[in-house]
Structures are given as structure tokens and as C-alpha cells.
N, C-alpha and C positions, 0 to 999 in steps of 0.2 A: 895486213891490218885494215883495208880498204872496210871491209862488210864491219868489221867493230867501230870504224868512225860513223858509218852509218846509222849503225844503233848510237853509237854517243849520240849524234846528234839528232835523232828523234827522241832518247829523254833529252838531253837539251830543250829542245822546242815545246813541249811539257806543258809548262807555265803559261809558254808566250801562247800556245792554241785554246786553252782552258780562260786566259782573260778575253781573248778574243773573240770567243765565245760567250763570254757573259755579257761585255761591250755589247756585239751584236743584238745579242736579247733585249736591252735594253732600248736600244734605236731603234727595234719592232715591235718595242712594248706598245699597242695602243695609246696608252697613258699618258706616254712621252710626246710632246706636243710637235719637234721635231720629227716624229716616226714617218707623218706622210709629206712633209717637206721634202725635196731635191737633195739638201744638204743631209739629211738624217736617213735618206736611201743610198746616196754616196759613203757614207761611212760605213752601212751596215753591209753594204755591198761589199767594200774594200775590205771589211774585216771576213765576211766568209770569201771572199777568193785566197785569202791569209789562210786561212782556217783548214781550207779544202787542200791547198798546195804545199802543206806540212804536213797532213794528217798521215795516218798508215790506215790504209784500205782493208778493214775483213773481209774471210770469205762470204759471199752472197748467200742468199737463201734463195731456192729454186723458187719457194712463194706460189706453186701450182698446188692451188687446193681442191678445183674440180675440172670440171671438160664438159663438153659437149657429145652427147650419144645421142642418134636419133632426135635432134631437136630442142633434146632436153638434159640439161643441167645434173650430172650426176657427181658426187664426193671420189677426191682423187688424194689419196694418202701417200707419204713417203714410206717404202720399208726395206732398209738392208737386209739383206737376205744372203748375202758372202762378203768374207772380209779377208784381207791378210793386212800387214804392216804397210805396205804402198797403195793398198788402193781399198774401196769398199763398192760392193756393188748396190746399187740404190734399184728397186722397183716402186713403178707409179701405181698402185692398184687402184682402179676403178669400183666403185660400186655400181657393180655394172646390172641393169634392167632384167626381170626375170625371162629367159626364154632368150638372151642373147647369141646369138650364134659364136663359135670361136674367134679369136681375130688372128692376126698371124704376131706373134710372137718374136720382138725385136731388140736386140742389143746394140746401140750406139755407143761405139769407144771413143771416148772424149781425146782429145789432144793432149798429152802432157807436154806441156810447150810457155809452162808462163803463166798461163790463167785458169780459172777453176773449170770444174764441166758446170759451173753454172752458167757461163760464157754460151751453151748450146741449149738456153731455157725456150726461146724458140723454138727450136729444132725439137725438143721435147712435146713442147706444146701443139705444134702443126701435129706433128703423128698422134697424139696421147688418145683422138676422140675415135681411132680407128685399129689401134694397136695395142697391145700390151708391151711396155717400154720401158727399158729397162739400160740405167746407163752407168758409166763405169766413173765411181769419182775419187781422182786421184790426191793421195793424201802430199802435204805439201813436206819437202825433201827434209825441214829444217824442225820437223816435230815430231820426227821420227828416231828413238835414237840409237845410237850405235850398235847395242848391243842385237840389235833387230838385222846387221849385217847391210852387204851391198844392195843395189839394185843394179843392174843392166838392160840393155836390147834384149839379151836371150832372156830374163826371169821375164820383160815386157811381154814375151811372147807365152810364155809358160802361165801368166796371168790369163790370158786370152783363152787359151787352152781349156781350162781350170775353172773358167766361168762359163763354156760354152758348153762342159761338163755338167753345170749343175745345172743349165739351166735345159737341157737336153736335148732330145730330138724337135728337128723339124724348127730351128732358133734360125733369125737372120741375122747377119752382121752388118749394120754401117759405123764406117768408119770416118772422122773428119780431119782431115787433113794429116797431120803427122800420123797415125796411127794406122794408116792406108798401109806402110809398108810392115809391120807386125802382124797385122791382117791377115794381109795375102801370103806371109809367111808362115801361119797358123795355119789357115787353111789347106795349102800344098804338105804341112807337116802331117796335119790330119789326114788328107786322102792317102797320103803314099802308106802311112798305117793301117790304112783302112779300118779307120774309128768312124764307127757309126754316128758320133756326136757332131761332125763336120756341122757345119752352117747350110741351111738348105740355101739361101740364096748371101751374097757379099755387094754392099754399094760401096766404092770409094770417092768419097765425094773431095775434090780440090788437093788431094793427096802428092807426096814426092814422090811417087814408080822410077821414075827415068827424070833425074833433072837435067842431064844434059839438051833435053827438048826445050828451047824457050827459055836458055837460062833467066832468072829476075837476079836482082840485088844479091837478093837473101840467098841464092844459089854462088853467084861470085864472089860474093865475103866469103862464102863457105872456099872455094878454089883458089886466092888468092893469099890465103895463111898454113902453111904446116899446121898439122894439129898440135903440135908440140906448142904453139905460140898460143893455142885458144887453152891448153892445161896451165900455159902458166900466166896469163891477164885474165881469163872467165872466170876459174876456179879457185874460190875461195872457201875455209874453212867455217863453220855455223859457229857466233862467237858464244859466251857463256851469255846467260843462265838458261836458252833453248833445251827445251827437250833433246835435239839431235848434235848439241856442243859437240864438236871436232868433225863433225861431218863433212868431208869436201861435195859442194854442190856448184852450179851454177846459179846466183841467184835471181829471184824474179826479179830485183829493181833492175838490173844489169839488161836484162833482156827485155823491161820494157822501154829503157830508154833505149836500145836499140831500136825498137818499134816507132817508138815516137818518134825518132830523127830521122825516120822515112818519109815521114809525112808531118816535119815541125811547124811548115806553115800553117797548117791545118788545123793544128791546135793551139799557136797563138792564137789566129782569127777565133778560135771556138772559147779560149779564156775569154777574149774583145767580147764578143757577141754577148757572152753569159753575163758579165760584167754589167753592159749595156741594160739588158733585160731584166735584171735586178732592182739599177736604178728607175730604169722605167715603170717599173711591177707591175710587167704587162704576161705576166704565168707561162712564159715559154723556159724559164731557169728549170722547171720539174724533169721535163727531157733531157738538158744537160746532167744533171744531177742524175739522173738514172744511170745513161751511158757514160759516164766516167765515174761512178759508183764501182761497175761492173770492170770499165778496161782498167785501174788502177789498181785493183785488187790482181796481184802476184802470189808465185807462188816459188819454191825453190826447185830444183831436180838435179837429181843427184848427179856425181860427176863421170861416174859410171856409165852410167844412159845418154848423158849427153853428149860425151866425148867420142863413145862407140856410135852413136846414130849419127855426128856431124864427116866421121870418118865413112863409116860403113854406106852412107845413104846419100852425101852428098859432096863426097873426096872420089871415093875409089868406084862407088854406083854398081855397088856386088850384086846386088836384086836383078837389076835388069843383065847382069853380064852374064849369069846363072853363077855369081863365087859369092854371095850371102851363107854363111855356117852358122846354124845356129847349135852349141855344144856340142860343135866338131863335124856334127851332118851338115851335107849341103843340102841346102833346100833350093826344092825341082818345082819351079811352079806348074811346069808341064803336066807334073802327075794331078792337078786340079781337071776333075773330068764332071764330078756330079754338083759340085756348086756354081748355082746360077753368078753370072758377073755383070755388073750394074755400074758402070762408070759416069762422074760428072764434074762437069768444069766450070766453069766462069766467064766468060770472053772476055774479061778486064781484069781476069785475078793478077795481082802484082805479086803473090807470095808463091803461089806454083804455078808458072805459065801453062799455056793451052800445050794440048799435049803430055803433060808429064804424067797427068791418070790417066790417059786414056793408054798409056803405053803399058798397060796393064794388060790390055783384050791381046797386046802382039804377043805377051811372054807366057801366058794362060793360051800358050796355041791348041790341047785338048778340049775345053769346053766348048761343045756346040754351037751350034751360030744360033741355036733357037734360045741356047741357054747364057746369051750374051748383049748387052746394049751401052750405047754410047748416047749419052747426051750434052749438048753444052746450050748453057744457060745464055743469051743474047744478054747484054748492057750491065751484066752483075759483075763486082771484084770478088776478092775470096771471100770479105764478110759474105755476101749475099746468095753467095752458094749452099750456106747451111742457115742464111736467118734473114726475117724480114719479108714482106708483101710477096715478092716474085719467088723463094722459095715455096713460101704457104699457097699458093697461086698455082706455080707451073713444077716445080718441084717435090712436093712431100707427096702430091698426087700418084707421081710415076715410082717412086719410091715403096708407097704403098700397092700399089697397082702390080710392081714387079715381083714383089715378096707373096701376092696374094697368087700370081702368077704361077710359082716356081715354089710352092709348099710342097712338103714331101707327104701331107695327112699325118691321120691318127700313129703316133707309136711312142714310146718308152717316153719318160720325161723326168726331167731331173725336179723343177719346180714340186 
């Protein structure tokens, strides 16, 4: 009954966010003679941290309306272009300058992990003025409903599959963190087929391959419980009147208070500070307000997916041991011979320690060394492996660079 107190108590709080809300307005009315007093920023301050810390967070809007080509300013549209029940695929089209040469043609699989793919609007944004980009956004567990059946690891991967199909020859894959091992499990599925749709080149950027490397936290939670204990405290059922009523998921509040008590001091100080900045009205509240706009917004996943990937990925570690089955096949990374591999890390990531992508390039023992690369990022954690200054910097560069590298040219396309 945990996930339907929860909703009680968000309509509960109804009322109390909607007056405090209007209060606010009020103590920022111009008008009000209080509004640039001490005392009348004090309140209006206390009522939006009120506000902000009841609220329920929607999904974000990507908000990329253009990019940068050649120096100049061109129109960047959203359009789905493949859908199923889990997930929809989103392309950035550019209106792109007459006479522009091709770009290399990019799939980024977002993390179903808690937050939306708009969590990776950086990541999108760094590649968009050099690439055609296209990324994978997953729909949330608890609006989806029943009758639409399960989700697991293996449909995760039959997803991947499915879109690297439409989107056809000569498509590169990156992948951000969780989705690193569905990937590289796509991809070994598709060569040993010998499906011409393979990914011409694969980045796994901050991903779980091998967590025995470097265990973090989030690796020894994972090792320190039966799975049987995370089915029955994680998993809770979607309560009425949701589109996905009865649906057992993991829910996103769950996993982001797990998130958050990694790092609680962090975000006291960052309530303090915001708080602070308010009453001061000195315009630094805009960036808090951004980034906890974005990390608060959750999502649910299913309990399927989740309970098989905390097993399969970070219990028993079947990818690297070569015992990963995905509908009964084992999947041989080995048999990966013609997709380029692009590894990257963090040197401060607390979520997948150093080593754990890169133990990719030892299990992918067929790919060429020409058709191979390691990199790791100096002074970044895992945010900063897919977003922010040193990605856009030293990272989306070699990223772009390796896929322009390791194109396969002209042939079939699904687009």
C-alpha cells in the first residue's frame, strides 16, 4: 500500500501547494509594498521551497528548437518516427543548409533508470550541430497499461534491435550508462546473424559491463540483498485511476530517494543555498530551478526489467562471464567482428567505477585494435561523462570523430 499512500498524500497536499502558490504571488506582486523587503522575500521564498518540495515533477521538454551548422543558426524539430508501448523513438531534424554534406547518423539509448531521456538534452545538444540524432524516449512504466503485456531485458533488447532496423545501414549506437549492457548485447546478437543492420560503430559511455571492476555503492546494494528481498520492498503495484493500474513496477520516487541519500548532504546545502538566493534576489535560484526541475522528474519501470537487469547485470554479472541468454540464446560478444567499439569513463564516476566500460574492449576480443578505443575523461563523475563543459569540450568531439571514422558509406537505409 506504500505507492497509494503516496498518491494519497500528493492529492492531500492539493490545497496546501495551490494556496501557497497564490501567497507567493502575492509577496512578488510589485504592488505589495512588502514584496522588496527582507521580510516579504523571506516568505515568498519559504513558500516556493514549500511549493517545490510537495510538488510532482512532469516530464521535461527537450526545448531544442535549433543548432548550430556551420556558424549558423538553423531550425531543429522533434519527430517520432517509431513507436511501440515502452518506448518512442524521437528524431532531431535539422533544416539543414543547401548542399550539406551527409553527417553520420546517430542513435543514443537513453537509460531507463528513473529519469526521462530528457535527462541527456546535453548529450543531444553537443552532437545535434554535427549529426543526425536520434534518441530513444522511454515511456514511463505506470501509463502504460496492462493490457499492453510485460516489459523485460530481453524485449529491452529486441527494442534496440527494432530501431536499428528502421533506422538502417550504416546507424551508430551510443549508449549512457545502463543501456551499455543491452547494446553490446544487440550488437553481438546481430553479427552472429549476420544482419546487415548491425551499428556501424558502438560508444558505451559510463556503462555497467563488468561491475565487479571498482565496485561503487550502487554495485554493493546490488550484492548485499537476494533478489528475492528487492521483489518484495522495490516492487509495488501502479495504484488506481493510472493508466497502468495493477502494474508491478519499480517506482521512480523509490529510486530517487535512493539517489538522493548518496549524496543528502548535497542537497540539503543546495535547498540552504537556493533558499538563501531567493531571499537575497540575487538571480542565481534560475539554475537551481533548472536542475532539480530535471533530477526530480521520475519515472516508473517495470518490474520485469528491473528485477532481471539488477539480477542478470549486477548479482550473477552473465555479460562478462559469457552466461547472458537473451530467449534462451546465449549471447557471444566475441562474435562482434565489424562494429567499431568506443569506450568511456569518468575518473570520478561514483555509479560505474573506472573499469567497468572499459571491460567491454577485453570481452569484444574480435574487434580489431584499429576498430577499438578507450578513453577516460580526467576530474568528471558520471553526470559529466554524457553532459556539461568537459563533455561538450573533450568528449562529443571524439565521439563524433570515431563514428565519422568507422562509417560503413552509402547503402540501404531504413529512414
Amino acid at each position: 500500500m506504500f505507492y497509494h499512500l503516496y498518491e494519497l498524500n500528493h492529492a492531500v497536499m492539493v490545497p496546501f501547494r495551490a494556496a501557497a502558490g497564490m501567497m507567493r504571488q502575492a509577496y512578488d506582486n510589485p504592488l505589495n509594498p512588502l514584496a522588496e523587503t527582507p521580510f516579504g522575500r523571506t516568505i515568498a521564498a519559504s513558500l516556493e521551497v514549500f511549493e517545490r518540495s510537495t510538488r510532482r515533477y512532469g516530464k521535461p521538454e527537450f526545448g531544442l528548437k535549433q543548432t548550430l551548422i556551420d556558424g549558423k543558426a538553423v531550425k531543429a524539430e522533434e519527430n517520432i518516427v517509431w513507436q511501440k508501448p515502452f518506448c518512442r523513438l524521437i528524431h532531431f531534424k535539422r533544416a539543414l543548409p543547401e548542399g550539406h554534406p551527409p553527417d553520420p547518423r546517430i542513435l543514443i539509448v537513453a537509460p531507463m533508470s528513473g529519469h526521462y531521456a530528457t535527462l541527456l538534452r546535453g548529450t543531444v545538444e553537443a552532437l545535434l550541430p554535427a549529426a543526425e540524432v536520434y534518441i530513444t524516449d522511454w515511456t514511463d512504466a505506470r501509463m502504460v497499461p496492462m493490457e499492453e503485456g510485460d516489459f523485460d531485458l530481453d524485449d529491452y533488447i529486441d527494442y534496440i534491435i527494432a530501431m536499428l532496423h528502421h533506422l538502417g545501414h550504416d546507424t551508430h549506437v551510443v549508449a549512457v550508462c545502463q543501456p551499455s549492457v543491452p547494446v553490446l548485447a544487440a550488437a553481438a546478437l546481430m553479427e552472429e546473424a549476420g544482419d546487415p543492420m548491425s551499428p556501424s560503430s558502438m560508444t558505451l559511455m559510463g556503462g555497467p559491463i563488468d561491475t565487479r571492476i571498482n565496485p561503487t555503492g550502487v554495485n554493493k546494494l546490488a550484492m548485499d540483498k537476494p533478489i528475492e528481498w528487492f521483489a518484495e520492498n522495490v516492487v509495488m503495484n501502479v495504484p488506481w485511476p493510472l493508466p497502468g493500474f495493477g502494474r508491478p513496477v519499480y517506482p521512480g520516487f523509490l529510486q530517487l530517494s535512493g539517489f538522493m541519500s548518496m549524496n543528502l548532504d548535497r542537497h540539503v546545502i543546495a535547498q540552504k543555498d537556493f533558499f538563501m538566493h531567493l531571499v537575497k534576489n540575487d538571480g542565481e535560484p534560475e539554475k537551481h530551478r533548472e536542475f532539480y526541475d530535471e533530477y526530480l522528474a521520475v519515472m516508473d519501470l517495470t518490474s520485469q526489467f528491473y528485477l532481471q537487469t539488477v539480477e542478470e547485470v549486477f548479482m550473477k554479472h552473465s555479460l562478462p562471464k559469457g552466461e547472458l541468454h537473451h530467449r534462451g540464446h546465449r549471447v557471444d560478444p566475441s562474435a562482434i567482428r565489424k562494429v567499431a567499439l568506443l569506450t568511456v569513463e569518468g575518473e570520478n564516476d561514483d555509479i560505474s567505477g573506472v573499469g567497468q566500460t572499459e571491460a567491454a574492449q577485453t570481452i569484444c576480443s574480435n574487434i580489431p585494435d584499429a576498430m577499438r578505443m578507450h578513453y577516460l575523461q580526467p576530474d568528471v563523475g558520471h553526470y559529466g561523462v554524457f553532459n556539461g563543459s568537459r563533455f561538450r569540450r573533450e568528449i562529443a568531439p571524439r565521439i563524433l570523430a570515431f563514428a565519422k571514422t568507422h562509417s560503413r558509406g552509402a547503402g540501404p537505409t531504413g529512414v
